[in-house]
DRENMARKE-636469 format. One record per residue (C-alpha): residue in three letters; x, y, z; residue number from 1. Coordinates in nm, 2 decimals, always signed. Layout:
residues N
('ala' (X Y Z) NUM);
...
end
This chain:
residues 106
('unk' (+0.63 +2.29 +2.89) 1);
('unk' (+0.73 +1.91 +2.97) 2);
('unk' (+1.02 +1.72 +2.76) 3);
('unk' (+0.86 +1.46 +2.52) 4);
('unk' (+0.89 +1.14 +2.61) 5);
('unk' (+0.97 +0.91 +2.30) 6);
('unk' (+0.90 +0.52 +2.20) 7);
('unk' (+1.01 +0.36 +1.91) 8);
('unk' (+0.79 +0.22 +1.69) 9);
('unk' (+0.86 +0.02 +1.34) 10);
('unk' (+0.75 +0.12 +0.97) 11);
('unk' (+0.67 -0.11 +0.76) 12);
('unk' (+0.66 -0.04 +0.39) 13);
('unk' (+0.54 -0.32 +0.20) 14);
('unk' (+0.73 -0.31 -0.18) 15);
('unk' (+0.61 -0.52 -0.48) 16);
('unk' (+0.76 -0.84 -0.44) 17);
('unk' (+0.93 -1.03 -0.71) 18);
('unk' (+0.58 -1.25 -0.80) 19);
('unk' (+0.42 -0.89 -0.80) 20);
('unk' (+0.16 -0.88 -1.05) 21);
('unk' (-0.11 -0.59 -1.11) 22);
('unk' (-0.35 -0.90 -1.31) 23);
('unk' (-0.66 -0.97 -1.13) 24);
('unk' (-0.71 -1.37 -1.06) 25);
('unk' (-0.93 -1.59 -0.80) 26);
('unk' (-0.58 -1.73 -0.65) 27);
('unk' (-0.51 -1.38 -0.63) 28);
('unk' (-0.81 -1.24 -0.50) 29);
('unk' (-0.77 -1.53 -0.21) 30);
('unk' (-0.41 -1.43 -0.15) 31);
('unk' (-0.58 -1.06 -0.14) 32);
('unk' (-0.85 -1.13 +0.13) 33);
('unk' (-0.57 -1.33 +0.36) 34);
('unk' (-0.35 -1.01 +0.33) 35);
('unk' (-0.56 -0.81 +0.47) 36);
('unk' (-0.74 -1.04 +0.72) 37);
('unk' (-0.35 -1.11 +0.83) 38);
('unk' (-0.33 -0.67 +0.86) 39);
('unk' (-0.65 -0.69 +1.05) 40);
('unk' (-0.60 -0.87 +1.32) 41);
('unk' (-0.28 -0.75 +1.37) 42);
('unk' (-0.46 -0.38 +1.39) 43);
('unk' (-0.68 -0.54 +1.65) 44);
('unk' (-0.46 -0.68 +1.88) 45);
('unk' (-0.30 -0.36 +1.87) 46);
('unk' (+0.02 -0.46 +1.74) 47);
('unk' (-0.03 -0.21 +1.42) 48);
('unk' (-0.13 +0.11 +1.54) 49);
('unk' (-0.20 +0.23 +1.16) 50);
('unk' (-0.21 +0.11 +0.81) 51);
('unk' (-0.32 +0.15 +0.48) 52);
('unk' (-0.22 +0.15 +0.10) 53);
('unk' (-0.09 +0.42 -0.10) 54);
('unk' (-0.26 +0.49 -0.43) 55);
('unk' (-0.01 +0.63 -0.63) 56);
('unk' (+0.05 +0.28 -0.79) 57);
('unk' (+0.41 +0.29 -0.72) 58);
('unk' (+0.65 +0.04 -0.60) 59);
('unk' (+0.60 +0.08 -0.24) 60);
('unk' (+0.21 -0.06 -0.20) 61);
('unk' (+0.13 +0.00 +0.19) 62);
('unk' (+0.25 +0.14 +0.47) 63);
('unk' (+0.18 +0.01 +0.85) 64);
('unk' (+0.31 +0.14 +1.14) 65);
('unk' (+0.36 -0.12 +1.45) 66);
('unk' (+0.38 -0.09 +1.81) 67);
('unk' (+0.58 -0.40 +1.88) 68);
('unk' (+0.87 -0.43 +2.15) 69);
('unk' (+1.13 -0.54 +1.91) 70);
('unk' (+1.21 -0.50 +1.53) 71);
('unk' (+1.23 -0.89 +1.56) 72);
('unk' (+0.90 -0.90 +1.63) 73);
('unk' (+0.81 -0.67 +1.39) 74);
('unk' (+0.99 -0.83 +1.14) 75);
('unk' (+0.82 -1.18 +1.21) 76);
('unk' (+0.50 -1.05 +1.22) 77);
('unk' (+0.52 -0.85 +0.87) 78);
('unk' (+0.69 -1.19 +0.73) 79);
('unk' (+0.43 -1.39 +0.85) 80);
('unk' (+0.18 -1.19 +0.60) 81);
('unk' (+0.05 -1.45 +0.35) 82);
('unk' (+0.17 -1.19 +0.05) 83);
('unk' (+0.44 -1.16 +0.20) 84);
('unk' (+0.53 -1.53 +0.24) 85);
('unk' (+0.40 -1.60 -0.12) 86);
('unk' (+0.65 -1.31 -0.25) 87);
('unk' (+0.35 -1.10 -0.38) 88);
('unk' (+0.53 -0.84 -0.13) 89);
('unk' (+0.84 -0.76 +0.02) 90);
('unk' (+0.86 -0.58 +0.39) 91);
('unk' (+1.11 -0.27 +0.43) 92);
('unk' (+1.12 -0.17 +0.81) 93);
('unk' (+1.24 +0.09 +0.97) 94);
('unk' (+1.25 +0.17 +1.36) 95);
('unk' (+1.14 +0.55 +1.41) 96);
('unk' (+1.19 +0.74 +1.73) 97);
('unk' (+0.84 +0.95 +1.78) 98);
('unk' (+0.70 +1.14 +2.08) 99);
('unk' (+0.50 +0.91 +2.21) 100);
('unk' (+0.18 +1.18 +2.27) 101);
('unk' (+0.19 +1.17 +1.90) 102);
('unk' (+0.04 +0.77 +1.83) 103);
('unk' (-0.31 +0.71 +1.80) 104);
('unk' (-0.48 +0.59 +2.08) 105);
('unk' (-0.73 +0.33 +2.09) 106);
end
């Protein structure tokens, strides 16, 4: 049996923000659709290899794991989110060591 050969990749939890709000708007709705266009194109340029809420309605309200060459990049790109930006959400990252066999492959 081989040795595992490792990467490091970067999870993201995204936390209620301080403008967190569980009310249901149009301005939020917007904000809503640009969060998750923002999460899908980073899913298809590959740069998020997985992601998705949770839905236990806790503080911690996604998780996304990216495949990034630096936690500065990772960091810029989870900033950049518009819910994010608009403080909606806050990003918690963390860089995580993982046999490399074990990522999803697209």
């Amino acid at each position: 049996m081989s040795q595992p050969e490792f990467t490091t990749v970067f999870l993201v939890f995204l936390r209620k923000g301080p403008n967190w709000t569980a009310e249901s708007t149009p301005e939020l709705e917007q904000l809503q659709a640009a969060h998750r266009a923002h999460l899908r194109a980073l899913r298809q340029s590959g740069k998020i290899r997985i992601l998705g809420p949770l839905l236990d309605n806790g503080d911690i309200r996604g998780v996304s794991l990216f495949r990034v060459p630096s936690l500065e990049e990772a960091r810029a790109l989870a900033e950049a989110d518009p819910a994010v930006i608009a403080g909606r959400l806050v990003i918690e990252i963390h860089p995580w060591m993982v046999d490399q066999t074990t990522l999803l492959e697209r």
